[in-house]
N, C-alpha and C positions, 0 to 999 in steps of 0.2 A: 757635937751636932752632926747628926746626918747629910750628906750633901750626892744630890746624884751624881751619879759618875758617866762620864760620855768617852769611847774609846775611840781614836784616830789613828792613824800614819802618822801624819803631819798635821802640825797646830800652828798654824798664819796669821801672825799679828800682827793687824793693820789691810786693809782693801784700799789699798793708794794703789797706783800705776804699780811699784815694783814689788806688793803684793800679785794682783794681780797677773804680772807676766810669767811670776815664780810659779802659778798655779796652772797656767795658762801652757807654758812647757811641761810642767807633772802632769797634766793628762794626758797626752800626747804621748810620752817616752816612759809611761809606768804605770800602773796597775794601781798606785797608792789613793787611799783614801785621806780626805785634806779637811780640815775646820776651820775655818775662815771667823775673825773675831774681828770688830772692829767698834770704835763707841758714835761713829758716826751711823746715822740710821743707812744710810744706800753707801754701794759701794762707789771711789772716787779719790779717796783722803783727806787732801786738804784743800781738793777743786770743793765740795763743799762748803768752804769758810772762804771761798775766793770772794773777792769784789765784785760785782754785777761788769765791771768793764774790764775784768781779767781776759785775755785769753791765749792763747798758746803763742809761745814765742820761736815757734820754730812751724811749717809747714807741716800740715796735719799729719802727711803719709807716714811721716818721721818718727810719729807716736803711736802708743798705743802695746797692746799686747803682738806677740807673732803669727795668729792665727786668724786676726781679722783686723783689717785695717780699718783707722777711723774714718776714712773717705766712703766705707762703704758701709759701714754702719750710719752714719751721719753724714749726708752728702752735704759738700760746700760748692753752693752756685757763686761766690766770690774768685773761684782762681781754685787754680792748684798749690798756690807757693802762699794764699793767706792760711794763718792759723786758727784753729777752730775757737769758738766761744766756749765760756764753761760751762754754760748749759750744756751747748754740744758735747763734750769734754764727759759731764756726770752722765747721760741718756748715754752715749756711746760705755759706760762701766756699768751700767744699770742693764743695756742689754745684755752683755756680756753675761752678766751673774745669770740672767732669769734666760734665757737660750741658749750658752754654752756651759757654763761649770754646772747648774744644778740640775738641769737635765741628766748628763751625768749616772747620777747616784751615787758619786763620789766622794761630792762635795756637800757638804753643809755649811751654811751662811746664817753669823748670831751680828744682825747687826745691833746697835747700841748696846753691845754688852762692851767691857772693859775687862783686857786682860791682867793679870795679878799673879805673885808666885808667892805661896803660903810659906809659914813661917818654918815647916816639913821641907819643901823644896818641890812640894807639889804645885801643877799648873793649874792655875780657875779663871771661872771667866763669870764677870757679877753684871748681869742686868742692870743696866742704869732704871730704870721705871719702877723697876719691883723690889730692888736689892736682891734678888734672889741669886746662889753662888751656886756654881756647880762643878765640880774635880772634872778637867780633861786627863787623860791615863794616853800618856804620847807614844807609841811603841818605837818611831824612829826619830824624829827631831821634831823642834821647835824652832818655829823660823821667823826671826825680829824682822819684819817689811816696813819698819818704823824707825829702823837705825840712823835714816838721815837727819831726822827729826825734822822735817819740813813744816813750815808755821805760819801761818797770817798772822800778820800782827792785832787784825781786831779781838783774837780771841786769849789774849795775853798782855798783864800789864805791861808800859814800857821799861826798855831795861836800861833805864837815864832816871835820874831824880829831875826834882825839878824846885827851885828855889819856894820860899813862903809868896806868897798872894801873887806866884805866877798863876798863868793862865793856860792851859794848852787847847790850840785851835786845827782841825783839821783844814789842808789844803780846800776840800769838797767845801766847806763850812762859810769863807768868804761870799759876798754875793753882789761886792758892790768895791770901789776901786781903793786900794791902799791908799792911808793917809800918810803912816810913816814909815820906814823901814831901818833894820840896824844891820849891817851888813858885821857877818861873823867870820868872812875870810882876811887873809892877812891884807887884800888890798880890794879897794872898792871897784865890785865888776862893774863891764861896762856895758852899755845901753847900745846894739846895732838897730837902728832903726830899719834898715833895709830889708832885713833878713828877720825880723821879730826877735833877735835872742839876747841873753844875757850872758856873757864872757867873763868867768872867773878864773882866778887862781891869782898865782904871785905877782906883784906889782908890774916884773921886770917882762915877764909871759904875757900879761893882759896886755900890758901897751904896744908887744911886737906880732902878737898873733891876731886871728880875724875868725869870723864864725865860721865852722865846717858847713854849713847850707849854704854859702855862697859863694855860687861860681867859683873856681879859681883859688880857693881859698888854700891859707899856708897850714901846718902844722900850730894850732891855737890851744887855746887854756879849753878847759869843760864847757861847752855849752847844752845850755836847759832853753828852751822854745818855752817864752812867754813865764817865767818863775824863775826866783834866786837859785844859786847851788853855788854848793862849796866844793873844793879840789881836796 
């Protein structure tokens, strides 16, 4: 079968952050021409598949590619030390693509395509909508931006079985107040009413420590604000 052929420099799999900042220094320090492949439609990775109440766990400035910071593509009237939203997060990789890399002419961007390496050892990249497959011809590398394999868990089963006529309930899913509860750590944690939290871990720790949110408090077991957790 026929399959067109597309020639690059560099072949980039995956448009997540360390996509992105890999291509983001290639413009800058090289002349190379780059193809950007990803099977999410915009670029972002797996801020895509994030939760609506995701967002960045570290201060915006922190993030981001090295030629434009996300404070200034996406202003945060919150602070300088909150982290951005995922919205923020995708529109701050979305600008990026359509104002820095493809202006360009260097870059080309196949979003929801899927990368693939043929049964030759050649590189393709298949259209998720159309199937349709096409031979990339890589003259210098091929660069995996997907190695860490970063994942939301809604978009994959879980990786636990789960007994006959169990039940699985997401936390979001409750709407109204526990009737019964079976605690799964070695000792049953304990209830701070002062502080909102529940304090687990080993019998001998729960009974000597106290919640980290209050005041004064000593070196204690895990706590979770307002939900069970295990140590």
């Amino acid at each position: 079968m026929h399959h067109h052929t597309i020639e690059t420099d560099y072949l980039v799999v995956g448009a997540g952050a360390m996509g992105m900042a890999f291509v983001d220094t290639l413009i800058d320090q090289s002349d190379a021409t780059v193809l950007m492949v990803d099977p999410h439609p915009q670029p972002g990775g797996h801020w895509n598949d994030a939760y609506p109440f995701v967002r960045l766990h570290q201060p915006s400035a922190w993030y981001g590619v090295a030629s434009t910071p996300v404070d200034e593509a996406v202003p945060d009237p919150s602070g300088y030390g909150r982290g951005a939203t995922g919205a923020a997060v995708l529109a701050y990789f979305a600008r990026l693509m359509r104002e820095r890399f493809l202006p360009t002419g260097r870059v080309r961007w196949f979003p929801s395509h899927q990368y693939r390496q043929g049964d030759d050892g050649s590189h393709r990249i298949v259209c998720l909508a159309t199937g349709a497959e096409q031979v990339v011809k890589v003259r210098r590398k091929r660069v995996d931006a997907t190695h860490a394999r970063t994942e939301v868990p809604s978009v994959r089963r879980p990786a636990y079985g789960l007994a006959d006529a169990s039940r699985l309930a997401s936390c979001r899913s409750f709407s109204g107040p526990m009737r019964t509860t079976r605690w799964s750590d070695r000792a049953r944690p304990a209830w701070t009413p002062v502080s909102g939290c529940w304090t687990a871990g080993y019998r001998r720790r729960a009974s000597a420590g106290s919640c980290p949110a209050t005041p004064g408090c000593r070196t204690a077991p895990t706590c979770c604000r307002g939900r069970s957790t295990s140590s």
